[in-house]
C-alpha positions as CSV (number, residue, x, y, z in Angstrom):
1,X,117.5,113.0,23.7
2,X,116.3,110.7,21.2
3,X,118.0,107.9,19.8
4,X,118.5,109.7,16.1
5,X,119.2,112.4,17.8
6,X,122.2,111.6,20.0
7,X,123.8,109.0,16.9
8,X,123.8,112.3,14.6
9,X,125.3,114.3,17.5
10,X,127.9,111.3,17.7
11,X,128.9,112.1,13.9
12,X,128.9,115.6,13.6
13,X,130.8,115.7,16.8
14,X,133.2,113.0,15.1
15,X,133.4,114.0,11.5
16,X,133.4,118.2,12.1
17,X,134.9,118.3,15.3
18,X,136.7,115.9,15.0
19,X,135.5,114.7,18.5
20,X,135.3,110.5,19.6
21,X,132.7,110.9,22.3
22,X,130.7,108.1,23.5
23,X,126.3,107.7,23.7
24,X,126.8,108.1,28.0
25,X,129.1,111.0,27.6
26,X,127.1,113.4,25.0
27,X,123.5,111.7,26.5
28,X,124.6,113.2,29.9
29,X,125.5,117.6,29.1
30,X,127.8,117.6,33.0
31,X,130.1,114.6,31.9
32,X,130.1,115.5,27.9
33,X,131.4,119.3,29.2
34,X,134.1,117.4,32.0
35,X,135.2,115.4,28.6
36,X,135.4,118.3,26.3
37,X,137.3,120.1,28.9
38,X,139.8,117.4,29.6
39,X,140.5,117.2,25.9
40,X,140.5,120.9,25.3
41,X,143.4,121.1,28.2
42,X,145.7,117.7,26.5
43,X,145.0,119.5,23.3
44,X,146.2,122.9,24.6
45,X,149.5,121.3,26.5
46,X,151.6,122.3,23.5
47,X,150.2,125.9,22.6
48,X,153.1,128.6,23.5
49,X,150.8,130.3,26.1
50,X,153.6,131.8,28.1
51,X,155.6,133.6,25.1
52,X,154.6,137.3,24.6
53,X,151.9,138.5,21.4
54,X,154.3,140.7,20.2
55,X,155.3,137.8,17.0
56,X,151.6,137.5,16.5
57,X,151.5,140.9,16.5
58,X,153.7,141.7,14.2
59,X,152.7,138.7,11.6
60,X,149.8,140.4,11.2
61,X,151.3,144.2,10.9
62,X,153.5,142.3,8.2
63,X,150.5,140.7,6.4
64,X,148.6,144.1,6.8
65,X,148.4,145.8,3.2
66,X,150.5,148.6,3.2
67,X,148.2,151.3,3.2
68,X,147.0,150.4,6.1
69,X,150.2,150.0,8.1
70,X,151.0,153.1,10.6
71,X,155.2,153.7,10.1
């Protein structure tokens, strides 16, 4: 990767990803994707993964117009 290259890599990743990676860690694709992983899983930490789709689920049904809704 060249030089311009990997600096505009550096901010996209920071301005529309919001992203802080350093030159070795986006130069090298195994440790950018160990990084990326590690702060996808912190980042994840408070998501309620465990708690059932059925209030997702029925946010929707209640944003769904309602000619559209089945009752």
């Amino acid at each position: 990767m060249q030089e311009d290259d990997l600096q505009n890599t550096l901010a996209w990743l920071s301005r529309v990803q919001g992203i802080k990676l350093d030159a070795d860690e986006v130069a090298d694709p195994a440790d950018a994707a160990a990084r990326l992983g590690q702060l996808a899983q912190e980042e994840s930490r408070h998501l309620p993964f465990e708690s059932e789709p059925s209030q997702f689920v029925k946010l929707l049904h209640d944003l769904a117009p309602k000619d559209l809704s089945d009752d």
